[in-house]
Residue frames relative to the residue before (quaternion, step in Angstrom):
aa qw qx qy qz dx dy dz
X 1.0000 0.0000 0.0000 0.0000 0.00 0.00 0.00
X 0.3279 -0.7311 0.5399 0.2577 3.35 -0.45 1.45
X 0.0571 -0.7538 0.6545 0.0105 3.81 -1.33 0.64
X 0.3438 -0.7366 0.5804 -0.0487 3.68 -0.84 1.38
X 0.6016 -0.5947 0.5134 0.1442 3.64 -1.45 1.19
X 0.2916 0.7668 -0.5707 0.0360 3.90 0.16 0.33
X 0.3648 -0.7662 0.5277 -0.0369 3.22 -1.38 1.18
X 0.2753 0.7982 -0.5342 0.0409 3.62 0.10 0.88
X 0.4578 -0.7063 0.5278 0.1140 2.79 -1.90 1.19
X 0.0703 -0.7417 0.6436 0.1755 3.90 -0.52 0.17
X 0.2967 -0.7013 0.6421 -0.0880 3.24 -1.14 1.80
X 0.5979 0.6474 -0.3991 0.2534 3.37 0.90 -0.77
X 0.7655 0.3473 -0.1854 0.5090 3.72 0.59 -1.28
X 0.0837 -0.8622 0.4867 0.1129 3.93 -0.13 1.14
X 0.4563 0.5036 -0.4912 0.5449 3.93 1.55 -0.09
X 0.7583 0.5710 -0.2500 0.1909 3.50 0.73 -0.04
X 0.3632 -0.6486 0.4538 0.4914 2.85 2.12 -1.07
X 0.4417 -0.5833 0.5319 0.4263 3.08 -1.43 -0.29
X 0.2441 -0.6652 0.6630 0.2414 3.15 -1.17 1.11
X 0.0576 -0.7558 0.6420 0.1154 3.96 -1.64 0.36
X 0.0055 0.8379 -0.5438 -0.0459 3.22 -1.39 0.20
X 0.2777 -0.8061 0.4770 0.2133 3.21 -0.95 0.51
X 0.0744 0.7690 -0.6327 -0.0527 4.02 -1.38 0.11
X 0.4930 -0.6884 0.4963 0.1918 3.10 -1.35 -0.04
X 0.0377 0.8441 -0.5193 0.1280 3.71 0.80 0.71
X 0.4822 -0.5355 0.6520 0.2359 3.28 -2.13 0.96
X 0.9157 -0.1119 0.2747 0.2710 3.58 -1.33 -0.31
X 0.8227 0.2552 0.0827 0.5013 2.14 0.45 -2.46
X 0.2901 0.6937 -0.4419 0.4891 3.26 1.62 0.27
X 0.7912 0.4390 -0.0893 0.4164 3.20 -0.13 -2.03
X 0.6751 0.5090 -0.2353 0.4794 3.67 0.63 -1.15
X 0.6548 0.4034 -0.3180 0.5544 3.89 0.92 -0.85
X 0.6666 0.5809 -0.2761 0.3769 3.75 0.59 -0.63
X 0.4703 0.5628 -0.2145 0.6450 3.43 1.98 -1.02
X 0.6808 0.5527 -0.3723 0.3041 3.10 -0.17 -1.45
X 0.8869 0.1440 -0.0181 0.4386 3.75 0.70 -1.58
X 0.2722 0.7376 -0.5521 0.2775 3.62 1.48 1.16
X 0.6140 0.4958 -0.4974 0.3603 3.48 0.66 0.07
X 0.4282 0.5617 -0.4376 0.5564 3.87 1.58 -0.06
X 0.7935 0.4083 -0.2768 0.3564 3.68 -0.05 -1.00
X 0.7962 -0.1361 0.5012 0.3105 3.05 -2.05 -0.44
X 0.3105 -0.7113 0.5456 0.3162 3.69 -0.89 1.14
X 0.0438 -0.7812 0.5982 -0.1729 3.59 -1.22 0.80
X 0.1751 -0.8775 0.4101 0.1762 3.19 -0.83 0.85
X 0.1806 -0.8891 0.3774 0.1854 3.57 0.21 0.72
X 0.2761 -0.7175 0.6322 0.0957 4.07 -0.99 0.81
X 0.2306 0.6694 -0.7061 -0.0059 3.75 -0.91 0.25
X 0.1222 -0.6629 0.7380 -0.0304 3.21 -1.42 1.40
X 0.5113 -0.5123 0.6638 0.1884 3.35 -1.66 1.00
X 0.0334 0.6749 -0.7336 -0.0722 3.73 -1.12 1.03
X 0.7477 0.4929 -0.3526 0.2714 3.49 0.41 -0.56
X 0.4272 0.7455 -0.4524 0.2388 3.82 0.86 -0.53
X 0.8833 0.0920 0.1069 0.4470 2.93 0.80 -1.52
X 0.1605 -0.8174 0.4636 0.3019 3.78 0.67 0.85
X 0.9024 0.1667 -0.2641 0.2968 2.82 -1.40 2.12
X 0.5961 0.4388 -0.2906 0.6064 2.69 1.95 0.70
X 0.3692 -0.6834 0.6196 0.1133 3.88 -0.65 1.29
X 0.3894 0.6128 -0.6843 0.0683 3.96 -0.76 0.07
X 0.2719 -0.6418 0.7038 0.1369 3.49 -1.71 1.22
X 0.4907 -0.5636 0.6438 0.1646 2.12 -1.76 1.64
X 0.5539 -0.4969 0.6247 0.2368 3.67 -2.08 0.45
X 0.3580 -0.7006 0.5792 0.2135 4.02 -1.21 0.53
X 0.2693 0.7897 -0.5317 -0.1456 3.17 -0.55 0.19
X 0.2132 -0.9534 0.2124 -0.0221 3.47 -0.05 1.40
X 0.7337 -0.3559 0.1565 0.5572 3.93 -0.55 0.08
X 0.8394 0.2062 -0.3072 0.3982 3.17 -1.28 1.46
X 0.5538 0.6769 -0.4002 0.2739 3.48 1.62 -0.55
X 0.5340 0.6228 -0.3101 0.4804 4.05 1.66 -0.01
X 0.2524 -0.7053 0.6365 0.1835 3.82 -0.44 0.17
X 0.7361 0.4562 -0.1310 0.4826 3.52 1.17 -0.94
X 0.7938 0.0279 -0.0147 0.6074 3.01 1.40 -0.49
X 0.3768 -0.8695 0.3070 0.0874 3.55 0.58 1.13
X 0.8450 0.1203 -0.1051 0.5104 3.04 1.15 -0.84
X 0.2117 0.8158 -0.4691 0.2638 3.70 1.26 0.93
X 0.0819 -0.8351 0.5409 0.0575 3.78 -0.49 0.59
X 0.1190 0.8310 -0.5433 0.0090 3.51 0.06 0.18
X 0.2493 -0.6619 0.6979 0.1127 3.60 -1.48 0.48
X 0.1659 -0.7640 0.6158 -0.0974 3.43 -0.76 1.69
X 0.4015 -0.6134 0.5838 0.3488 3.51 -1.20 1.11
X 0.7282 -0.2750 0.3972 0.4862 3.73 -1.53 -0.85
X 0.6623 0.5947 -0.2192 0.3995 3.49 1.07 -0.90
X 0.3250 -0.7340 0.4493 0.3922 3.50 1.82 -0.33
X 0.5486 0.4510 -0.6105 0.3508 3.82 0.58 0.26
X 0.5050 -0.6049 0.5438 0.2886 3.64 -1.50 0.93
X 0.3842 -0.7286 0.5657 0.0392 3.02 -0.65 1.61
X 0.7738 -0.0852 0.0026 0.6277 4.09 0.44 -0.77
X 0.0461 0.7748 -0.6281 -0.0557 4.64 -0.91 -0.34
X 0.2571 -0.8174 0.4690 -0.2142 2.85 -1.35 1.03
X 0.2293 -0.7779 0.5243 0.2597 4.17 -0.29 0.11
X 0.3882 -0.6815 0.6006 0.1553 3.24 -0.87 0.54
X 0.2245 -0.6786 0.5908 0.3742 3.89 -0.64 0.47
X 0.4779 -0.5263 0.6391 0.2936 3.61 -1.45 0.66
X 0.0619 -0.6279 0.7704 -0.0915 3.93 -1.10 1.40
């Protein structure tokens, strides 16, 4: 089970700083977390492929709930190259 570096920032709490963190998350990790950032805290979120290529880091692009007209709730994670690297549905809440 491939598993991917994601970085999130929390912007939300400024007496606080930014707080960050890293993990290591599957897809369906990364795709369920998307799915319900419009519920949460603003935040900015990074996922980078480590495993494709040993010794090579490339971030993937978000593209997240609602960003389709045709399909509203498609998510998809794009390399630099625009080919869709992993996609997903969001659940309409």
């Amino acid at each position: 089970m491939r598993k991917y570096l994601v970085v999130r920032t929390d912007k939300s709490s400024p007496d606080k700083g930014l707080i960050t963190w890293a993990s290591l998350e599957t897809e369906g990790q990364i795709l369920g977390g998307l799915g319900m950032s419009d519920c949460y805290w603003p935040e900015e979120i990074h996922v980078y492929d480590v495993e494709s290529v040993p010794g090579k880091v490339t971030e993937l692009k978000l593209l997240g709930t609602w960003h389709d007209a045709k399909d509203p709730l498609l998510m998809e994670a794009v390399d630099p190259d625009g080919n869709v690297v992993f996609s997903g549905h969001a659940d309409d809440h």
